[in-house]
C-alpha positions in Angstrom: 38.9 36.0 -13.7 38.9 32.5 -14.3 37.6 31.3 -10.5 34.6 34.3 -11.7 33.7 32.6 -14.9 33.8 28.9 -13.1 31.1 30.4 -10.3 29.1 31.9 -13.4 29.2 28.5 -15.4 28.4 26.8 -11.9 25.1 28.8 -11.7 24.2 28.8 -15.3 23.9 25.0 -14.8 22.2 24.7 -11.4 19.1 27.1 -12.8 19.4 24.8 -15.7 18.6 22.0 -13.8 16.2 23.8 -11.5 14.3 24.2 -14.8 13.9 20.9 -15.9 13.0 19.8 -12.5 10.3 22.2 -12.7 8.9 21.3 -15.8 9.3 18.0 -15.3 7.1 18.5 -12.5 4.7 20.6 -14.5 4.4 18.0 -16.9 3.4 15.3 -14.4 0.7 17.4 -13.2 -1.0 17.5 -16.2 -0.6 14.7 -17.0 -2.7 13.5 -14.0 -4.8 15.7 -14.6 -5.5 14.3 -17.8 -6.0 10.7 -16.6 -8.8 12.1 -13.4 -10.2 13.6 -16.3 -10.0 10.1 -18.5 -11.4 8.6 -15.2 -14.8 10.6 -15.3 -15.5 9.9 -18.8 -16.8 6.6 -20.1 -15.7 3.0 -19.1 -13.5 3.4 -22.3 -11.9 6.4 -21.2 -12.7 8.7 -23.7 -12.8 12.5 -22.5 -16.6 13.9 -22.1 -16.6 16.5 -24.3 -17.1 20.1 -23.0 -21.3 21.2 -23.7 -22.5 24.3 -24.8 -24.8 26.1 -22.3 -28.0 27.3 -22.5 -31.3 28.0 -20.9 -34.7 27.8 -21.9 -38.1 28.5 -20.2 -39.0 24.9 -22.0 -37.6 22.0 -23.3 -39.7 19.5 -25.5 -37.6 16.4 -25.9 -39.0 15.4 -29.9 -40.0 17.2 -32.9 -43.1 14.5 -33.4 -46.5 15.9 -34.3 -47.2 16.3 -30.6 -43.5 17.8 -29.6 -43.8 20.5 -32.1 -47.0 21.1 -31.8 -46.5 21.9 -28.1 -43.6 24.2 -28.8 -45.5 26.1 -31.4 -49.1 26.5 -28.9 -46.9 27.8 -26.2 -44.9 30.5 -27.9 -48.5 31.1 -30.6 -50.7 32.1 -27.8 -47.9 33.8 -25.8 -47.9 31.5 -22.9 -44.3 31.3 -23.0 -41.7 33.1 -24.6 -38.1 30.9 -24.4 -39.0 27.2 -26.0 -36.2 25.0 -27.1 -37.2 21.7 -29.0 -34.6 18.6 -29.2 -34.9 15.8 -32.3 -32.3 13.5 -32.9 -33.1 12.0 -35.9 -32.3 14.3 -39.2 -36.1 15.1 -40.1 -39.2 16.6 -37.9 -42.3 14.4 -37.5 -41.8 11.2 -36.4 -43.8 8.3 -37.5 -45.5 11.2 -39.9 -43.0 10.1 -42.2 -43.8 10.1 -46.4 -41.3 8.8 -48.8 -41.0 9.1 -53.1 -39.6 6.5 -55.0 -37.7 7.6 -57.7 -40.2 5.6 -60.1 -43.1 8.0 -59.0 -41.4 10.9 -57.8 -44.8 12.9 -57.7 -46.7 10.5 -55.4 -45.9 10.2 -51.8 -45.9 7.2 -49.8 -46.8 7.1 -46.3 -44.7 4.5 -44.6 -46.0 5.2 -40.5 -49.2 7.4 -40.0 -51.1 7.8 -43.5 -55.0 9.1 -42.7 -56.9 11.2 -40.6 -60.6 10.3 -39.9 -63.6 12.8 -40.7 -64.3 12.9 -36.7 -60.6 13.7 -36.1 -61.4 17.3 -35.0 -58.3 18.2 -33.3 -56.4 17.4 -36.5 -59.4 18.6 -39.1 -58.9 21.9 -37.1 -54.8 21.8 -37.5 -55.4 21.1 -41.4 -57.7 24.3 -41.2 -55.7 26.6 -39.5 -52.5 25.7 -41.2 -53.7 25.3 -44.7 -53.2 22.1 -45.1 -55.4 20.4 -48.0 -57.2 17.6 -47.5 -58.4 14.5 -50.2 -60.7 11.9 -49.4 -59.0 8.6 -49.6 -61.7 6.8 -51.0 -63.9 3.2 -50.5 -61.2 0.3 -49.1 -61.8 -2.4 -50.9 -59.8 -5.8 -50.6 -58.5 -7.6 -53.7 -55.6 -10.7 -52.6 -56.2 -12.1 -49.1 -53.7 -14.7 -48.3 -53.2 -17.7 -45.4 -51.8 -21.3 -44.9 -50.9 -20.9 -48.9 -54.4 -20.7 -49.8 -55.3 -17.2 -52.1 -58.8 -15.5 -52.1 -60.2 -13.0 -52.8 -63.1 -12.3 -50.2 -63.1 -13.3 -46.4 -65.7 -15.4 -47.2 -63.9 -17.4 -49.2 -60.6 -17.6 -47.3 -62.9 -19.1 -44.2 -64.1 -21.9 -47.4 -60.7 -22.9 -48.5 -58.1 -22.4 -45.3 -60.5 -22.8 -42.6 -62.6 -25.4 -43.6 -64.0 -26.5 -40.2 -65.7 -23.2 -39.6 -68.0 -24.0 -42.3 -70.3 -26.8 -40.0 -70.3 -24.4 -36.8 -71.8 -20.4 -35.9 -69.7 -18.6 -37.8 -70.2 -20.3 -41.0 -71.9 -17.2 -42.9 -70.7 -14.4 -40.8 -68.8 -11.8 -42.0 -65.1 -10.6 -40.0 -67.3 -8.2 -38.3 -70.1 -10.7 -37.3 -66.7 -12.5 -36.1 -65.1 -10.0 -34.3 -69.0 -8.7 -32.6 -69.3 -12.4 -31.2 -66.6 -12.2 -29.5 -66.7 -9.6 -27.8 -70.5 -10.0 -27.1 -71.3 -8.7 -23.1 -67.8 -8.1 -22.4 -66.4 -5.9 -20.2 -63.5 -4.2 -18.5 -63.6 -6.8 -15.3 -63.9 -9.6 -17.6 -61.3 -8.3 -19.7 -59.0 -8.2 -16.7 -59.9 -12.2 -16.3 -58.5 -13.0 -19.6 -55.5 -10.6 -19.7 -53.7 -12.2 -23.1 -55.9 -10.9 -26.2 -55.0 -14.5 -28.2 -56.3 -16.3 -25.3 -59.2 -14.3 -25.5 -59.7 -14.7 -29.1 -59.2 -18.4 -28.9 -61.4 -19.0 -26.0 -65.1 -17.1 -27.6 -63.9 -18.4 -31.2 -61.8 -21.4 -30.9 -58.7 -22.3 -32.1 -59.4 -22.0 -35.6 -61.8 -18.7 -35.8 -58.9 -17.1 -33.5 -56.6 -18.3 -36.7 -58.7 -17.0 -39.2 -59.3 -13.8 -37.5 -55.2 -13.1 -37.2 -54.3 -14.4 -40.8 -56.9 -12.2 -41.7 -54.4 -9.0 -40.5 -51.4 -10.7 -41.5 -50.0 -8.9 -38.2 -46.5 -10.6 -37.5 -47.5 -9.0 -33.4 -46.9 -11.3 -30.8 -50.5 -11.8 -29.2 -49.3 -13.1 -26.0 -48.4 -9.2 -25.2 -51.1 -7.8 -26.6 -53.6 -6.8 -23.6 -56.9 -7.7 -23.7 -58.0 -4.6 -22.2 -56.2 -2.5 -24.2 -58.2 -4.1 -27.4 -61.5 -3.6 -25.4 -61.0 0.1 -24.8 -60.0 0.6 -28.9 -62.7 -1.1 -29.6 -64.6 1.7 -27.8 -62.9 4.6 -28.7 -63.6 3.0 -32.5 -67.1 3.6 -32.2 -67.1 7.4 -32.7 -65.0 6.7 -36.2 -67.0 8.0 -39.5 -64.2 5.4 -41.4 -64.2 8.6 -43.7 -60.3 9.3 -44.3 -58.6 11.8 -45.2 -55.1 12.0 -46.3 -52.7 15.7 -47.4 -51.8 15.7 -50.8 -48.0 15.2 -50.1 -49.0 12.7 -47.1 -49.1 12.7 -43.5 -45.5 15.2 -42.8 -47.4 17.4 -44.3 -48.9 18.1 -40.9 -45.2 18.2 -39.1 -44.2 20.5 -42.0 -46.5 22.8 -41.4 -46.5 23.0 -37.7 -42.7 23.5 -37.8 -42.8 26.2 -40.4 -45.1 27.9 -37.6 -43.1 27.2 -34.7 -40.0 28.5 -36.4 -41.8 31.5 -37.9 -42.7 32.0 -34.2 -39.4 31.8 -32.6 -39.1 28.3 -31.3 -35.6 27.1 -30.9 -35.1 23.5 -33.1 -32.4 21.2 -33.2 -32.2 18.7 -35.6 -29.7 15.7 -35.0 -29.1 16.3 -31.2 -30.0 13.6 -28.8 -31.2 13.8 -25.1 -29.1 12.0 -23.3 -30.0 13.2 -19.8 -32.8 14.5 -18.2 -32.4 15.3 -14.1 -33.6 17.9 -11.5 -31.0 21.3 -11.1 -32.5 23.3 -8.3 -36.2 24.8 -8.9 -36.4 23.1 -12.7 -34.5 21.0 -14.8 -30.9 20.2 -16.6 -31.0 18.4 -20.5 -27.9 16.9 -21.6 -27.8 16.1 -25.2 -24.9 15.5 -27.8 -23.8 19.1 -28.3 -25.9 21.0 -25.3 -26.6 21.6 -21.6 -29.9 23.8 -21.0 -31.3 24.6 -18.2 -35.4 24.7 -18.2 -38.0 26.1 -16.1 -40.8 23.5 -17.4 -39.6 20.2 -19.6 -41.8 18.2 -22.0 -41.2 14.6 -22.7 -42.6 13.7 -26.6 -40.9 10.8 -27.2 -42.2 6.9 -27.2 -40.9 4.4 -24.2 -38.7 2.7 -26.8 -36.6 6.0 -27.7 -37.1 7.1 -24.0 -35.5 3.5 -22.1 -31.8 5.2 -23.4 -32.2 8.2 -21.3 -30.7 8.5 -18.4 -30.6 11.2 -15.3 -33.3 11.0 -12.1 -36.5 12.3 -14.3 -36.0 9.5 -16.6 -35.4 6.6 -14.2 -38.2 7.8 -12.3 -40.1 7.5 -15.5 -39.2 4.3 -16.1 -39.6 2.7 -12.8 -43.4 3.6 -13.1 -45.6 0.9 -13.7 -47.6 3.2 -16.1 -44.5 3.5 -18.4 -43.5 -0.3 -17.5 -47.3 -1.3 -18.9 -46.6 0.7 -22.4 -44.3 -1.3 -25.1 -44.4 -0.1 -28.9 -44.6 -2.4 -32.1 -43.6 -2.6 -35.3 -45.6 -2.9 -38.7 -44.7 -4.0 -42.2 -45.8 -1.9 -44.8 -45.8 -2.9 -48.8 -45.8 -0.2 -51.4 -46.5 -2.0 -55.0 -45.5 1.2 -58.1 -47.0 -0.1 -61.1 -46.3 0.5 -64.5 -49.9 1.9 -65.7 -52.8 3.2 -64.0 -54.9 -0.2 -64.0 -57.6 1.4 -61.3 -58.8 3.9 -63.8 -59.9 0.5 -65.8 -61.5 -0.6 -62.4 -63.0 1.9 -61.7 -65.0 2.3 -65.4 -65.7 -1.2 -65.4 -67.5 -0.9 -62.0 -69.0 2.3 -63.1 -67.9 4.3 -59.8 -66.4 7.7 -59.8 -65.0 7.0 -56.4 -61.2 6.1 -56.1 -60.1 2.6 -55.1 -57.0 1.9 -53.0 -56.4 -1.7 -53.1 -55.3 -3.4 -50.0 -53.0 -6.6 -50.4 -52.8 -8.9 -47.4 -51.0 -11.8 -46.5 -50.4 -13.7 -43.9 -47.2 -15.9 -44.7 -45.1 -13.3 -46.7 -43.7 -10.1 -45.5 -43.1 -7.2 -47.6 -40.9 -4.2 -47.6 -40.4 -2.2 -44.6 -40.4 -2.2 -41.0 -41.4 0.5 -39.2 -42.5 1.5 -36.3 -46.1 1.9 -35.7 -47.8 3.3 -32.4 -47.8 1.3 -28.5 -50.0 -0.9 -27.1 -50.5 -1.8 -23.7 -48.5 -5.0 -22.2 -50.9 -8.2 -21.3 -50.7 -8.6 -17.6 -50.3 -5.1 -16.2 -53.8 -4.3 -15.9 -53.1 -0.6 -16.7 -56.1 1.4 -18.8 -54.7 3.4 -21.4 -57.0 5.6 -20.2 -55.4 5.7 -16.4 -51.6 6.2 -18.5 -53.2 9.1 -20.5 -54.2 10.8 -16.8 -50.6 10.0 -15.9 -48.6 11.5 -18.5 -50.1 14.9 -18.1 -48.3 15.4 -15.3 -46.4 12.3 -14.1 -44.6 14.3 -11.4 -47.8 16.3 -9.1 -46.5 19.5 -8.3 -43.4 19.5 -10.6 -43.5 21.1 -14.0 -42.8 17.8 -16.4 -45.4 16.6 -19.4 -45.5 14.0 -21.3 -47.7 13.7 -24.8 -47.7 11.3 -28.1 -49.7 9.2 -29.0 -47.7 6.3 -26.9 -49.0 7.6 -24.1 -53.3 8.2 -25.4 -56.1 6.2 -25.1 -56.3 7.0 -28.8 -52.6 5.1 -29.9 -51.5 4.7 -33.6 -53.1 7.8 -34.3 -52.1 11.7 -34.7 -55.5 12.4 -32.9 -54.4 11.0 -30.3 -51.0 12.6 -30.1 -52.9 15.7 -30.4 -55.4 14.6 -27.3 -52.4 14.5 -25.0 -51.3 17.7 -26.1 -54.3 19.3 -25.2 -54.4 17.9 -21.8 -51.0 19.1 -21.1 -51.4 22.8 -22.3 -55.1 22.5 -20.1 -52.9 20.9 -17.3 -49.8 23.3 -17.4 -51.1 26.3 -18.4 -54.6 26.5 -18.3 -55.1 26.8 -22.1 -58.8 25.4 -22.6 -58.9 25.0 -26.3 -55.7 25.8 -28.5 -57.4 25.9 -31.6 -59.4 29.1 -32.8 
């Protein structure tokens, strides 16, 4: 009995053993699995985080004016029926962007886009469909101009006191647009391309000190020696077909974003708030999105973002992107924006004591002090790449020929810093990718 329980004891302990080697072993494994998986993570090992699947006929990348509006046209006239739309900042519209102080909680304040001009059809035609009133912003009229610590009160003046020298030469008595006309009397788009730096340009038809005058005049804190000459040139043309009649919704520009979201959503479009793209690559016949939470697969893939919030993307789409020189020749730029609240209406005195029934919005510029804000504003072509913005609006309707990838905004319009243009890119996609002439009843 006792040699029977030393053999049972004996083999008790051996499969104990065998056990712990066993796990042992088990827990080793994991263990490196653990670290491979460490390994394909970031630099920091972190783990990448397991995404959701999905799939979508389309992806927009950005719930801007011209990302939603895309989504909504696609699914509205039945030209798709699977549209997924991608915004990672907390609100819809992008520079459409209205804020109320807690001073004048009834009065919003455009701090990016803030009018629409009468000959702005695409967008006079969104306000119509969509219900969205319209006011006339009224006559501009300017009351403080501002440089080299001199204060005045008409251009006229501020060319007296700052820029006295002005005063014995041509432009004397001519007005900012007499200026501005001058200088860009008999040019054209190969001269342009000889003088590729717009300050140089200024400075070389107006001299040193009307090129001065003309930029304190702004008070636009923009570095000149990017700004493309040409890309002025062709503003300067598309300007011409302006009424300078604005318009403005009575709770401000995201009105328009509001709107079109409410119709994509009642529609059936897919939106995600808060979820960045973070790659964008070819997966067999269409196209993989990465962001924060999700990976979708698409069939077709819209890009509605500016090059700025696009140069953190990465995947073979977006490098290819970026290695363009179209894209290289697009940078964006800021603006500061000053919002005075005062404490009674002093206008409606103004506007009596003028004897106009016509609203006044005062305009307050300075050219040595900045005030309030920065935001950002619309693109502009880079000095030096000799790219028409009319050449990177052809381009972004399809940057890829044959493959199913659009690009729209207004960074990428010969209309920038404006929703009508945004919307002009739009239309040249939907007439480019699906054959939809006019999207607008």
């Amino acid at each position: 009995m006792s040699r029977a329980k030393a053999c049972v004891a004996i083999l008790l302990f051996v499969s104990l053993l065998i056990a712990v080697v066993v796990l042992a072993a088990l827990l080793v494994h994991e263990r490196g699995k653990e670290n491979t998986a460490q390994a394909a993570g970031d630099s920091g090992g972190t783990q990448v985080p397991r995404l959701k699947q999905m799939a979508c006929d389309v992806v927009v990348v950005g719930g801007g004016i011209s990302g939603l509006y895309m989504a909504e046209t696609l699914l509205r006239l039945k030209k798709e029926r699977n549209v997924c739309l991608f915004e990672k900042d907390s609100r819809f519209g992008g520079r459409n962007y209205d804020h109320r102080f807690k001073q004048a909680p009834n009065i919003s304040t455009s701090l990016g886009a803030w009018r629409v001009d009468k000959m702005h059809k695409r967008m006079m035609d969104l306000a119509k469909r969509l219900t969205v009133p319209l006011k006339p912003m009224g006559k501009f009229k300017d009351v403080f101009i501002q440089a080299r610590g001199i204060f005045a009160s008409t251009f006229q003046s501020l060319k007296e006191k700052a820029f006295p020298t002005l005063m014995s030469g041509p432009f004397s008595n001519m007005t900012e647009s007499e200026m501005y006309g001058f200088a860009w009397r008999n040019m054209t788009k190969e001269k342009a391309l000889e003088i590729p730096f717009y300050r140089d340009f200024l400075c070389q038809r107006l001299g040193s000190e009307g090129c001065e005058l003309l930029s304190a005049r702004y008070a636009i804190k923009r570095d000149f020696y990017e700004e493309s000459t040409l890309c002025r040139l062709e503003k300067r043309q598309v300007f011409k077909y302006f009424s300078y009649e604005y318009y403005r919704p009575l709770g401000g520009m995201s009105d328009f974003p509001t709107a079109v979201k409410k119709s994509a959503l009642r529609l059936g479009v897919k939106v995600f708030l808060k979820e960045k793209v973070n790659v964008l690559e070819r997966k067999g016949k269409g196209f993989a999105i990465h962001t924060d939470h999700f990976s979708a697969l698409a069939k077709k893939l819209i890009i509605a973002i500016p090059s700025g919030a696009f140069e953190a993307i990465m995947g073979d789409i977006a490098a290819e992107v970026k290695e363009n020189v179209m894209f290289e020749s697009n940078i964006g730029k800021n603006v500061f924006k000053a919002v005075a609240i005062y404490g009674y209406p002093w206008w409606e005195n103004f506007t009596s004591s003028q004897n106009s029934s016509e609203p006044i919005v005062e305009r307050l510029w300075s050219a040595s002090t900045c005030l309030v804000g920065l935001m950002p504003y619309g693109q502009q072509t880079k000095a030096g790449s000799n790219v028409s913005r009319h050449d990177l609006e052809k381009w972004a309707k399809r940057p890829f020929p044959g493959e199913e990838v659009y690009m729209v905004g207004e960074a990428y319009s010969s209309l920038p810093e404006w929703n009508e243009g945004a919307l002009l890119t739009a239309y040249n996609a939907l007439k480019e990718g699906w054959e939809i002439s006019n999207p607008e009843p």
